[in-house]
N, C-alpha and C positions, 0 to 999 in steps of 0.2 A: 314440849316433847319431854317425855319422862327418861330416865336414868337407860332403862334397856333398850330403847327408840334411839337415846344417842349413841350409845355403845356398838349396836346394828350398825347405824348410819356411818360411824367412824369408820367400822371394819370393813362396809363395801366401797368406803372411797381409798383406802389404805390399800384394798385388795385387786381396785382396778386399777391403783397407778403400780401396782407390783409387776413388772415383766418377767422374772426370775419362777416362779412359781401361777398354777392354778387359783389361786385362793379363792377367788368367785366361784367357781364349781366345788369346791371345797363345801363352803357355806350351804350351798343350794345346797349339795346332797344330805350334809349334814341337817337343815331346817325338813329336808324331803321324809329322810329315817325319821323326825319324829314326826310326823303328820302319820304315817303308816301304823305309829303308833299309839293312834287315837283310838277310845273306844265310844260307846254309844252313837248317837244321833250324829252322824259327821257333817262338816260343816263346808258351805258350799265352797267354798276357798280350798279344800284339801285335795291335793293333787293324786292323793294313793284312792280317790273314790273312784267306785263303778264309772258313774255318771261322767266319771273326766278322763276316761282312761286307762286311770288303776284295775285292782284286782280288789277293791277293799267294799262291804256293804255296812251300813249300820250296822252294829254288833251288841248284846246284853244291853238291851234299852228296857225291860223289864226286870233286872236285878234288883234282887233286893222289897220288890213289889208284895211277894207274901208276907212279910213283914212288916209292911208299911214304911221302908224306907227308901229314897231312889238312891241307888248305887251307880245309875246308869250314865256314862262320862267318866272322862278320867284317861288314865296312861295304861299299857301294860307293860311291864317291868320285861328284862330281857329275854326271860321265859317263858311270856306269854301269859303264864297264871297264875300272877299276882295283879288286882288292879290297884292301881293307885291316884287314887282321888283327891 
């Protein structure tokens, strides 16, 4: 298990033995906002997809294409129109 695998694991055993606070729904939501914020070809696991629910389709899967680069993946910053790869 790599360094961010245990980190994960720590916080959701930390977070269910928390009675004082939400923290588990904390996490979700937080892992959920960046899945939404996926671009290109999304990936079966993302909850913001069409296919599952969401309101989200594959997006600029052809970026970058005239050029001969793929652009296509990656984050969008909290503007939407910045991608970050």
């Amino acid at each position: 298990m790599g360094g961010a695998e245990r980190a994960v694991d720590w916080w959701l055993t930390w977070a269910q033995n928390s009675d004082d606070h939400p923290w588990g729904t904390l996490l979700g939501n937080s892992f959920f906002f960046y899945e939404a914020q996926q671009s290109g070809v999304l990936p079966t696991w993302n909850r913001a997809r069409r296919a599952n629910g969401g309101w989200r389709d594959n997006a600029h899967t052809t970026d970058g294409a005239d050029v001969g680069y793929d652009t296509s993946g990656g984050f969008y910053d909290a503007g939407g129109e910045l991608l970050c790869l």
